[in-house]
C-alpha positions as CSV (number, residue, x, y, z in Angstrom):
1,X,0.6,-8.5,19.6
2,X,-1.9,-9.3,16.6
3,X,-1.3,-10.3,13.4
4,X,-3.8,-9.4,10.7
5,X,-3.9,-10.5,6.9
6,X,-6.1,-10.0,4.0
7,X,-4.6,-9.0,0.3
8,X,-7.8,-6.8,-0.5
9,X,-6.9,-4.3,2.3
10,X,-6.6,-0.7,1.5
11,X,-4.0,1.2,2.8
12,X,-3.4,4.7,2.4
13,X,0.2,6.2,2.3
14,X,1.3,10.1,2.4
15,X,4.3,10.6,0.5
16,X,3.9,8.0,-2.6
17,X,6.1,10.2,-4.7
18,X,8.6,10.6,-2.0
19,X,11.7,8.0,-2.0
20,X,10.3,5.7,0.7
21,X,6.7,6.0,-0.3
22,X,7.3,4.9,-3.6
23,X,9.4,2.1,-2.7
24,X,6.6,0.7,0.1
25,X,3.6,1.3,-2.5
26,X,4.9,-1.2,-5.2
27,X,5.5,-3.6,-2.8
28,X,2.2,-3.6,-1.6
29,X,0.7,-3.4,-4.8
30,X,3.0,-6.4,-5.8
31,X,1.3,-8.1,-3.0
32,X,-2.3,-7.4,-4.3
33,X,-3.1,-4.5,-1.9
34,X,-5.3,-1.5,-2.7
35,X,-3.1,1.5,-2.3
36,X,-3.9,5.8,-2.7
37,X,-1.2,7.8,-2.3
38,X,-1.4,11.1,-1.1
39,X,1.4,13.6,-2.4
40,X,2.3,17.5,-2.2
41,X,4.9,17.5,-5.1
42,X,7.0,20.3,-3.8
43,X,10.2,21.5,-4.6
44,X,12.3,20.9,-2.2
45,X,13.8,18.3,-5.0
46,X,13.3,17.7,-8.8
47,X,9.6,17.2,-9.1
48,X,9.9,15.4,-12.4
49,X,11.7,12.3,-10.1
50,X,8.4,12.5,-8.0
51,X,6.3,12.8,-11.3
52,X,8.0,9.8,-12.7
53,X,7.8,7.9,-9.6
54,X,3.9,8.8,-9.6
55,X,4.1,7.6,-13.1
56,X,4.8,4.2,-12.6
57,X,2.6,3.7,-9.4
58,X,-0.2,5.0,-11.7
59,X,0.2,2.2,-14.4
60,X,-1.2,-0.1,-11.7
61,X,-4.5,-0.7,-11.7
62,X,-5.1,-1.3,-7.8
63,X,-3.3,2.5,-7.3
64,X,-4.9,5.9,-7.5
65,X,-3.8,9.2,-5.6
66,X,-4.3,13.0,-5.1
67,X,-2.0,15.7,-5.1
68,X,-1.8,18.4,-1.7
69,X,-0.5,19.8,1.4
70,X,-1.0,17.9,4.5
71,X,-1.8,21.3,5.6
72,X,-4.8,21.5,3.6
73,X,-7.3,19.6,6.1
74,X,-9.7,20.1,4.3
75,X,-8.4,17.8,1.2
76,X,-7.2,15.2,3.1
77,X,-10.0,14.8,5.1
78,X,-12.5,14.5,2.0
79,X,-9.6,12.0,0.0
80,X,-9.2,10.1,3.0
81,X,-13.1,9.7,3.7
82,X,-13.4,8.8,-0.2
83,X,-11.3,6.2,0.2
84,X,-12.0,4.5,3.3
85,X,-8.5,3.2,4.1
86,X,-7.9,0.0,6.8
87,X,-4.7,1.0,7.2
88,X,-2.7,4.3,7.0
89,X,1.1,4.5,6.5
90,X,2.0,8.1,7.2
91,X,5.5,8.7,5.4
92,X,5.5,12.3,3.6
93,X,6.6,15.0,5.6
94,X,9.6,17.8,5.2
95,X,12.8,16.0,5.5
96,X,16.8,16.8,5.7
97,X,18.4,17.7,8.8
98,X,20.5,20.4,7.0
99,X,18.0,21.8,5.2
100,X,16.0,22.5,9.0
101,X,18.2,25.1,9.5
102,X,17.3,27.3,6.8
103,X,13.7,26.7,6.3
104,X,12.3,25.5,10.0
105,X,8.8,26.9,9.4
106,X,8.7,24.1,7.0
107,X,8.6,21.3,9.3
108,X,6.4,22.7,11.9
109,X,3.6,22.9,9.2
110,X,4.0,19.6,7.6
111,X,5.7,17.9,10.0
112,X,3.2,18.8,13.1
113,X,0.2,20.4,11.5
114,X,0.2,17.4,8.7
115,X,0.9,14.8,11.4
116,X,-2.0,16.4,13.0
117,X,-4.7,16.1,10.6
118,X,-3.4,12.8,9.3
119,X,-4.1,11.0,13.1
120,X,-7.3,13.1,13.2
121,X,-8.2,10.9,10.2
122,X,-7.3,7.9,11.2
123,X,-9.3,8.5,14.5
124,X,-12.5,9.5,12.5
125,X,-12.3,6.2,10.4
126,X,-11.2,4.2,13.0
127,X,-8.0,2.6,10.7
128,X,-7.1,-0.7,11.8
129,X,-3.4,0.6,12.5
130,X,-1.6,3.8,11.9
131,X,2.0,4.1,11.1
132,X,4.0,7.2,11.1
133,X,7.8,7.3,10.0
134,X,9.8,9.2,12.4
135,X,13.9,8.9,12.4
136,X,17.0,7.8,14.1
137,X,17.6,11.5,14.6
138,X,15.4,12.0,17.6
139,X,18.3,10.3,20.0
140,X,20.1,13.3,19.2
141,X,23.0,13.5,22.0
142,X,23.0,10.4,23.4
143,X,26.3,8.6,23.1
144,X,25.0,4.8,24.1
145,X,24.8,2.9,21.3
146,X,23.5,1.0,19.3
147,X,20.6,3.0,20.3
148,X,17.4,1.3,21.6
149,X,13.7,2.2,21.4
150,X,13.5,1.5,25.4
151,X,15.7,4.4,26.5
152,X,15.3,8.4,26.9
153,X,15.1,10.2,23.3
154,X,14.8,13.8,25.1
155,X,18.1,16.3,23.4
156,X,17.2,16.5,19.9
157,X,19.6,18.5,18.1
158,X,17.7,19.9,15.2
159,X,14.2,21.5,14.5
160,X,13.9,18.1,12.0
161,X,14.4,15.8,14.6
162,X,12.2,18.1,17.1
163,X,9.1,18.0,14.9
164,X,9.5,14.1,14.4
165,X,9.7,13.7,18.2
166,X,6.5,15.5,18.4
167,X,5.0,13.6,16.2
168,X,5.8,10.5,18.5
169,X,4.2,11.9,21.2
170,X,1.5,13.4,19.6
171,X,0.7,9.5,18.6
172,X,0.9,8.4,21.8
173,X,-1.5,10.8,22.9
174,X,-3.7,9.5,20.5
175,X,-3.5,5.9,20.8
176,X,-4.3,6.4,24.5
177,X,-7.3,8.8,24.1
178,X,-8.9,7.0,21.1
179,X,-7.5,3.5,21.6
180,X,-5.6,4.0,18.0
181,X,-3.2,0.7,17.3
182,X,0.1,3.0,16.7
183,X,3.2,2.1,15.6
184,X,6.1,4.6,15.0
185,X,9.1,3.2,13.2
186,X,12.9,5.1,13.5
187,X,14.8,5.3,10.4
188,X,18.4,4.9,10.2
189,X,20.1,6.4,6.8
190,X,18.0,5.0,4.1
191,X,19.5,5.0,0.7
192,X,19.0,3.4,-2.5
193,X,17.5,3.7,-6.0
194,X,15.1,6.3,-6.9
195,X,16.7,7.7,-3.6
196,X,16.3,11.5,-2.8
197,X,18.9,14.0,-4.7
198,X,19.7,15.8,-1.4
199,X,20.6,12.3,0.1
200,X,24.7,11.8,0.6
201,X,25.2,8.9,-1.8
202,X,22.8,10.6,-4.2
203,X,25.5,13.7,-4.0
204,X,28.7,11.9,-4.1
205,X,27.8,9.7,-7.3
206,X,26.7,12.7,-9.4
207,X,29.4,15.0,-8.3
208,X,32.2,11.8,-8.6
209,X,30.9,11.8,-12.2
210,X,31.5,15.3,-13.3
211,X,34.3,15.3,-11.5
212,X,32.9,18.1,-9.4
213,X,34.3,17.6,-5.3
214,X,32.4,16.3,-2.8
215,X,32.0,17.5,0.6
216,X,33.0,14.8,3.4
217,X,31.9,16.2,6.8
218,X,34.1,15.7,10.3
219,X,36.9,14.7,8.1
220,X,34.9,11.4,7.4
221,X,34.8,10.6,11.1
222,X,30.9,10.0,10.8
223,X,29.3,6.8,11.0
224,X,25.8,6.0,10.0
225,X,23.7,2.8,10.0
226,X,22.9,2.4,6.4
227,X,20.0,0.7,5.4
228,X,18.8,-0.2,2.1
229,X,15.7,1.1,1.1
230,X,14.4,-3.0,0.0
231,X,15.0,-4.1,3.6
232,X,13.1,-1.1,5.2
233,X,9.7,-1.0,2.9
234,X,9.9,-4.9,4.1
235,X,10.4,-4.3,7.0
236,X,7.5,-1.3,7.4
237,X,5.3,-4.4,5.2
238,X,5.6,-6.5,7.8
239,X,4.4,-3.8,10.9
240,X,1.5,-3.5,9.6
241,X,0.5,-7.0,9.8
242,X,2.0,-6.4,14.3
243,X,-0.8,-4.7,15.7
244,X,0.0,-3.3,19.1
245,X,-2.2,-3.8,21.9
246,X,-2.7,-1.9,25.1
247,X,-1.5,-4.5,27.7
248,X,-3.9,-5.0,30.5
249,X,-0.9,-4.6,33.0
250,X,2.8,-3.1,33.1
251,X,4.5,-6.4,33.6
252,X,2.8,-8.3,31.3
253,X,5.6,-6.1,28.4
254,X,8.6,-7.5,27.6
255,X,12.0,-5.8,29.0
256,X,12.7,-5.8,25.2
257,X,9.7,-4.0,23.9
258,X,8.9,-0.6,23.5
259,X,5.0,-0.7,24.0
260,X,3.5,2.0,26.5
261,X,2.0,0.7,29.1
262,X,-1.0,2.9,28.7
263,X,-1.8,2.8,25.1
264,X,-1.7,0.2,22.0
265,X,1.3,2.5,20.7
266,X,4.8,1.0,19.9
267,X,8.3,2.6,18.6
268,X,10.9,0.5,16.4
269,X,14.0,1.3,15.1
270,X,14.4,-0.1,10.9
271,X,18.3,-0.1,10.8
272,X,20.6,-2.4,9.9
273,X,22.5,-2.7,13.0
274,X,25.8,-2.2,11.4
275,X,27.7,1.4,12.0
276,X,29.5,2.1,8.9
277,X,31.8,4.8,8.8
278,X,31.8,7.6,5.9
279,X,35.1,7.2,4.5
280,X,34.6,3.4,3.9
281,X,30.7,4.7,2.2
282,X,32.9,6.8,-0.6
283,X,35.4,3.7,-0.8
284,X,32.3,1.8,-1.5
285,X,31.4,4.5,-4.1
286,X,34.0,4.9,-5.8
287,X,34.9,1.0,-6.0
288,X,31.3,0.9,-7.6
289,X,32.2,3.8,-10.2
290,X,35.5,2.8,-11.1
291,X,36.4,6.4,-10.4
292,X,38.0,8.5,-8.0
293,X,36.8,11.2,-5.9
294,X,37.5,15.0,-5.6
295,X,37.3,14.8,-1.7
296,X,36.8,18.1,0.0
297,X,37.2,17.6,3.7
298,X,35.6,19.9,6.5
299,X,34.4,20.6,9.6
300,X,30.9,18.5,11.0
301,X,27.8,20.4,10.2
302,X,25.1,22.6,13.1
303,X,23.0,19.8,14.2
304,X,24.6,16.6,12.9
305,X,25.5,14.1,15.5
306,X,29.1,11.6,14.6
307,X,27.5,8.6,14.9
308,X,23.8,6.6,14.5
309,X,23.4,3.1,15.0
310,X,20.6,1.0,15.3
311,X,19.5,-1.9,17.6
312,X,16.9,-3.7,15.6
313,X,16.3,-6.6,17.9
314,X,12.9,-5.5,18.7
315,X,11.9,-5.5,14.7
316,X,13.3,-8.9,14.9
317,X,11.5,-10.2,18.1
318,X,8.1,-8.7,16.3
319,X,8.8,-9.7,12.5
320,X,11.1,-12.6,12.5
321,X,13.3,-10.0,10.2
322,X,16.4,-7.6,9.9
323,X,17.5,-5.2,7.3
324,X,20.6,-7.1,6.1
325,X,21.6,-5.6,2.5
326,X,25.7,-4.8,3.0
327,X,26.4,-1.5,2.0
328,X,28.5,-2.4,-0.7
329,X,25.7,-3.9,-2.7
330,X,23.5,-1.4,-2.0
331,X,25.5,1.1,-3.3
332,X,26.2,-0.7,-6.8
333,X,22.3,-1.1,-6.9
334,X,22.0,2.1,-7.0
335,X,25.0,3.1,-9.2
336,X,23.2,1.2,-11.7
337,X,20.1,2.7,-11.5
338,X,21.6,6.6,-11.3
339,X,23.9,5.4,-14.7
340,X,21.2,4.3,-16.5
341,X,18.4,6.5,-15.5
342,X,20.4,9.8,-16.1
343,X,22.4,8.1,-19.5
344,X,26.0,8.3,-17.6
């Protein structure tokens, strides 16, 4: 493992109008970095929460960005060669497991043909490190948990979680053939403010509010490993600084660790290692609203899975850190920040 450092780097990051981008971008810009973002503003939520987001990364004076597909290779090659990034932090992407099963076409062109052209990149200009988000929902039906980076992630359940397990493979691939230092990191329910409006607690506070009813899947027998949005774009900060390395020999790797034995290419779960079930989330919501919900119970959804939980031993073996926000307080951080950004 190698650690690298140096304030003046320039890392570029897909997705910087997106929820997570956003987040990781003012951190780094906090801490002095040079950042571009790369954005495709679509629809698939309010734009005008992305344009606002972009707003306030563009006040900075270290941040600049261009808007476009990840489709268009073209583009991204020329704002990528422009900008001559040391690191790249691959987060944009189609995302929602629900919405996979009405739009799947979606996700093989940003999700595989954007992945695509952003390692092709990062292989051209020989980027110190690439990092690519991919999700907790590529363990799909396996029932072990908490669920470790070491063991078989082979029965996705969705198209979503298919095209993010090609894209860990696809960077394995590369970090083999091109000697790329790779790291893939699994998310685990990430929520918080500025969070996504298709997002659960997004849902359940602005329907809680006009007293429309919320939809509580599997009778709110679901449990998810929340983590706070704060802890992950730490968390991300400080794998960029863990380079992985291709070890000279197989025994040389930890039991623990989830580096190949063939490539500098690692996988880490971001989770906050504690399964939280849904019913005690809309406690938590409606504790921090001071209001009751309209709870509409049904049936689990095509392609969701009961239960995620992380192990996030490894982050902690690499980073010294863990997630640790408790959901409660995340969820009042961002009941603050949905009341007063939308006046309710």
């Amino acid at each position: 493992m190698t650690q690298t450092s140096g304030a003046a780097r320039r890392v570029l990051i897909t997705g910087t109008a997106g929820f997570i981008g956003f987040h990781l971008a003012r951190l780094l810009l906090a801490e002095g970095f040079r950042v571009h973002g790369f954005d495709g503003m679509t629809d698939y939520y309010d734009v005008t929460l992305k344009q606002r987001r972009h707003g306030m990364l563009l006040q900075h004076g270290n941040f600049s960005a261009t808007e476009g597909m990840l489709e268009d290779n073209a583009l991204f090659d020329q704002m990528a060669d422009d900008f001559a990034p040391d690191v790249i932090v691959h987060l944009a992407g189609q995302a929602g497991v629900r919405y996979s099963l009405e739009n799947p076409r979606s996700y093989i062109d940003s999700n595989i043909t954007g992945t695509f052209n952003v390692m092709e990149a990062a292989r051209r200009l020989e980027v110190q490190h690439l990092l690519m988000a991919s999700t907790s929902s590529v363990y799909g039906a396996n029932e072990e948990m908490p669920f470790v980076e070491t063991e078989k992630a082979d029965t996705q359940l969705t198209i979503y979680a298919a095209t993010k397990k090609a894209g860990e493979s696809m960077g394995h691939s590369y970090a083999h053939l091109w000697n790329l230092p790779t790291t893939m990191f699994r998310f685990f329910t990430v929520y918080g403010t500025w969070g996504r409006p298709d997002l659960a607690l997004y849902k359940f506070v602005d329907a809680i509010l006009d007293e429309r009813p919320i939809d509580i899947y599997n009778h709110g027998e679901m449990y998810r490993d929340f983590t706070y949005v704060d802890d992950l774009v730490r968390a991300i900060r400080l794998l960029i600084d863990t380079v992985p390395e291709r070890p000279a020999t197989r025994a040389e790797i930890p039991s623990w660790d989830s580096l190949s034995p063939v490539a500098p290419y690692r996988v880490v779960n971001i989770g906050n290692s504690d399964k939280v079930r849904l019913l005690d989330f809309v406690d938590a919501i409606e504790a921090a609203l001071g209001k009751k919900a309209i709870r509409n119970y049904m049936e689990i959804q095509k392609g969701d899975v009961p239960a995620t939980w992380a192990n996030a031993d490894l982050l902690n073996n690499l980073t010294g850190y863990r997630p640790q926000t408790d959901f409660r307080e995340g969820i009042a951080c961002f009941v603050d920040w949905f009341r007063d950004y939308y006046s309710k």
